[in-house]
C-alpha positions as CSV (number, residue, x, y, z in Angstrom):
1,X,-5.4,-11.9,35.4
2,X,-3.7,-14.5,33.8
3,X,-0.7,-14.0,31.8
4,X,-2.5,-15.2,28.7
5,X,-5.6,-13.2,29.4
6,X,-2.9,-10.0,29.3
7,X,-1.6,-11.2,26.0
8,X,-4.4,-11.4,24.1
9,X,-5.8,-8.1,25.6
10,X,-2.8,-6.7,24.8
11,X,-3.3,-8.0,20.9
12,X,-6.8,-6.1,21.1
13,X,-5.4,-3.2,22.4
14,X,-3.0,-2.8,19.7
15,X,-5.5,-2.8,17.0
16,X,-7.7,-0.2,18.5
17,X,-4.7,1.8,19.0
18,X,-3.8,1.7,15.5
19,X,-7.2,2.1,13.9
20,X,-7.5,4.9,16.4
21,X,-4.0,6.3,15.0
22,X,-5.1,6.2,11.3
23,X,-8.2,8.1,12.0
24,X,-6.4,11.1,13.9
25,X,-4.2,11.2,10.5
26,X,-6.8,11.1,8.9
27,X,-8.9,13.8,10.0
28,X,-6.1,15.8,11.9
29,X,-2.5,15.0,11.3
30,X,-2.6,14.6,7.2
31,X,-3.0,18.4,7.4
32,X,-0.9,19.6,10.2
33,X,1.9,16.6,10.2
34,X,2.3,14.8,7.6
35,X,5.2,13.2,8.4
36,X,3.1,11.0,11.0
37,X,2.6,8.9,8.0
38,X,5.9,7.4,8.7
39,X,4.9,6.7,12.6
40,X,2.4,4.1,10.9
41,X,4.9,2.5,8.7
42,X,7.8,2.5,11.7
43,X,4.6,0.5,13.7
44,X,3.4,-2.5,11.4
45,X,7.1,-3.1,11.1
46,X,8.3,-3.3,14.7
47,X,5.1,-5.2,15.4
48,X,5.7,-7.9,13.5
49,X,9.0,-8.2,14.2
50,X,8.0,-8.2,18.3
51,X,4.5,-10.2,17.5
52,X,7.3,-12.4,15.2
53,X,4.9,-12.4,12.2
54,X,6.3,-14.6,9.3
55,X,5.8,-13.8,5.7
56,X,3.4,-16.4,5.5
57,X,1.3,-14.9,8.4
58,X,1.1,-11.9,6.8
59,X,-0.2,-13.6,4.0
60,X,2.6,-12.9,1.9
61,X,3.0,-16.4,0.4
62,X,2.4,-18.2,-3.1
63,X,2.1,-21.7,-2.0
64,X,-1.6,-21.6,-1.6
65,X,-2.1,-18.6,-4.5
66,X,-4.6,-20.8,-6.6
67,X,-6.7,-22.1,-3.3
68,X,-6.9,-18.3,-1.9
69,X,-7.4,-16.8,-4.8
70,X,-10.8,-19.5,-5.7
71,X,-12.1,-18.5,-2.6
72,X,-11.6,-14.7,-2.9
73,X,-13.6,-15.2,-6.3
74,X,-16.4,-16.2,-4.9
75,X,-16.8,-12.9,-3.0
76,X,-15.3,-10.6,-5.7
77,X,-17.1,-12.3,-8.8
78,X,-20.7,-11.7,-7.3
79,X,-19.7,-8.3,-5.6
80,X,-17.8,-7.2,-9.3
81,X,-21.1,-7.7,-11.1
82,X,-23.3,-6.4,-8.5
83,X,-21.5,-2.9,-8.7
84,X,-21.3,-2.9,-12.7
85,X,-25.5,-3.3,-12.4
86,X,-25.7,-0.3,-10.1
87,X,-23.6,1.6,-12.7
88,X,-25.8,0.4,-15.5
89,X,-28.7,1.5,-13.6
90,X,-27.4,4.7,-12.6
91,X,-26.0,5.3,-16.4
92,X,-22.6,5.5,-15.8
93,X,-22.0,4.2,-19.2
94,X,-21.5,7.5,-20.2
95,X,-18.0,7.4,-18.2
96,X,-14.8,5.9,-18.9
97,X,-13.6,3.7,-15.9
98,X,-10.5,5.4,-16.0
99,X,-8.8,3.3,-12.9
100,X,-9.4,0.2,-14.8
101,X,-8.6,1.3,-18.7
102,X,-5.0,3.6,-17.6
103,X,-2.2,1.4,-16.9
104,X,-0.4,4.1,-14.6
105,X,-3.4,4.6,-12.8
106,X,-4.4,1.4,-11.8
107,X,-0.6,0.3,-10.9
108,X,-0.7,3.1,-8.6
109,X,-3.9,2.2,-7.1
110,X,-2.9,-1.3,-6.7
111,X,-0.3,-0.3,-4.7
112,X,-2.2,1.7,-2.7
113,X,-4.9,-1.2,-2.2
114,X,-1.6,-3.3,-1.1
115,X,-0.9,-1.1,1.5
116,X,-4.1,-1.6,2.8
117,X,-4.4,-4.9,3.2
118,X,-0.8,-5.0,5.0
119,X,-2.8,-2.7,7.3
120,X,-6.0,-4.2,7.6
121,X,-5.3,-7.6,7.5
122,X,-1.3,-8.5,8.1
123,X,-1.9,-6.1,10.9
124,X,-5.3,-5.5,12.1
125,X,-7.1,-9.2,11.3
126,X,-3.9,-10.8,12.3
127,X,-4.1,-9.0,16.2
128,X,-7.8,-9.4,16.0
129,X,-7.5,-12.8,15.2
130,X,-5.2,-13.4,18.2
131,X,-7.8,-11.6,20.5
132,X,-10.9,-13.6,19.4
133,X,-9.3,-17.0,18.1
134,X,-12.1,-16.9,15.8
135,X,-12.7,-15.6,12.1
136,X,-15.9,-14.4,12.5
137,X,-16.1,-12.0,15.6
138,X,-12.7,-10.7,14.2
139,X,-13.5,-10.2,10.5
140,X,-16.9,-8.1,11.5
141,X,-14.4,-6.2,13.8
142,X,-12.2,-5.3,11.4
143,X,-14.8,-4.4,8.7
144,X,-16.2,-2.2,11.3
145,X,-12.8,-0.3,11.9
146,X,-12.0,-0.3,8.2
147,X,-15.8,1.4,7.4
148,X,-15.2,3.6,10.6
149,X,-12.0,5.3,8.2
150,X,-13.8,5.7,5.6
151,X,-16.7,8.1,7.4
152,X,-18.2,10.1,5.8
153,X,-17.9,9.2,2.3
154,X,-21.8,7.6,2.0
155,X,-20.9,5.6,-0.8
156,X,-17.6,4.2,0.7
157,X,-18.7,3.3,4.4
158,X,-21.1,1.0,3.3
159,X,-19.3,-0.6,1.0
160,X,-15.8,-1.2,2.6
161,X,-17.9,-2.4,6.0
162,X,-19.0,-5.3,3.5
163,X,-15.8,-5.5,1.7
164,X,-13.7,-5.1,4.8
165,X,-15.5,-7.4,6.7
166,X,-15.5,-10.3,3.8
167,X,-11.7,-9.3,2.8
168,X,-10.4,-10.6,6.8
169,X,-12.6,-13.2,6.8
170,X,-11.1,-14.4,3.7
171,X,-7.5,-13.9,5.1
172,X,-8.8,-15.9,8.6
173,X,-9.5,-18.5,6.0
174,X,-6.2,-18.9,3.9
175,X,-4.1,-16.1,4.7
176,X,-2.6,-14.8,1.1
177,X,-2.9,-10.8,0.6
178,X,-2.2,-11.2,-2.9
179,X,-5.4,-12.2,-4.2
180,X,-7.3,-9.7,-2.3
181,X,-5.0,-6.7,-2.8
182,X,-5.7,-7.2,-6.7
183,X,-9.5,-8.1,-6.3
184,X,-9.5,-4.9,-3.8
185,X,-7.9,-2.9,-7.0
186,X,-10.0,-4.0,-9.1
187,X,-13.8,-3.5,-7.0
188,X,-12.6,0.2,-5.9
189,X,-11.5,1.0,-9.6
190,X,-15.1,-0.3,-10.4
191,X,-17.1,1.4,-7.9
192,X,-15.0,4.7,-8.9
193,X,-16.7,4.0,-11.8
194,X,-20.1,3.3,-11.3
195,X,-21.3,5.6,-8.8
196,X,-21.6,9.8,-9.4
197,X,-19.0,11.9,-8.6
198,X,-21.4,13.7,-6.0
199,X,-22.0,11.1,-4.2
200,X,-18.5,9.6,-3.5
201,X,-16.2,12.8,-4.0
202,X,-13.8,10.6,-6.0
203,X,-13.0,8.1,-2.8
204,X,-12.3,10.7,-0.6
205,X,-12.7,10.3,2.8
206,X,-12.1,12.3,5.8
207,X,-12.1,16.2,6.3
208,X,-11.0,15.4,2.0
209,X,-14.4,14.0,1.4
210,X,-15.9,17.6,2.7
211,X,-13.5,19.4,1.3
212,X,-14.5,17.9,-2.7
213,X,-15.5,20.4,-5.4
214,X,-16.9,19.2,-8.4
């Protein structure tokens, strides 16, 4: 095989590796070692720095803030409203959107969002984008894996498949986290919101998700 048909398996590999990483801490390791957490962290940083990702490859950049962030908007603008009419429908008016309304709360989930898009798109788009060399097949791959970690929350799978998938394509696009980390905050705050309790276990996923009393 050519030595550039290794490479870019090799870029493939990596992501499936690490999706298939998350989900054994997820389901597994959370419980019984939680200090693999740190495994994660000591990966996305010695693979960029053997992949030689820039900041602005891993879309941490503010020259093109306003272009990225115009084009996120016309995901998160129709997906925003779209979620506030399912909790109008499903009375949820009834509920405080606490994510959005506490300060503390939605600072922490923002940072939390963050760290998600470092994973799936600095890392996970970024290798999948090297494998494909196209933002299409490589988006859908990664909204795949980033539903995939979400089983089985019923709400959640759905929605971050369509999120997920729309969030790489964006980055393919203009490559700026920034944008999406804070549209990310601010869609999961409202779907927190607007669906019941017993149907999303309040975002958990995982064994969590089974594990959710009301």
């Amino acid at each position: 095989m050519p030595e550039r048909g290794r490479s870019k398996i090799a870029y493939l590999a990596e992501a499936l590796a690490f999706a298939a990483f998350v989900a054994m801490y997820i389901w597994k390791w959370q419980a019984e070692a939680p200090w693999t957490w740190s495994v994660m962290f000591v990966w996305l940083v010695l693979s960029a720095l053997l992949r030689r990702d820039t900041p602005k490859t891993a879309g941490w950049r503010a020259d093109n803030l306003w272009p990225a962030t115009r084009r996120a908007f016309l995901f998160f603008v129709p997906a925003s409203l779209a979620i506030c009419g399912a909790g109008l429908f499903l009375g949820m008016l009834k509920r405080m959107p606490v994510h959005l309304v506490d300060p503390r709360k939605f600072l922490g989930y923002l940072g939390f969002c963050v760290l998600q898009q470092v994973a799936l798109n600095s890392f996970l788009t970024n290798r999948l984008l090297s494998y494909f060399e196209r933002p299409w097949p490589a988006s859908l791959l990664a909204g795949c894996m980033f539903a995939a970690l979400h089983w089985p929350n019923p709400v959640l799978v759905p929605l971050t498949f369509l999120g997920g998938t729309a969030m790489a394509w964006l980055f393919a696009r203009e490559r700026n986290i920034l944008p999406l980390a804070l549209c990310q905050a601010i869609l999961g705050a409202l779907v927190w919101w607007a669906f019941p309790m017993a149907w999303h276990h309040s975002m958990r996923v995982g064994p969590g998700y089974r594990a959710f009393h009301l």
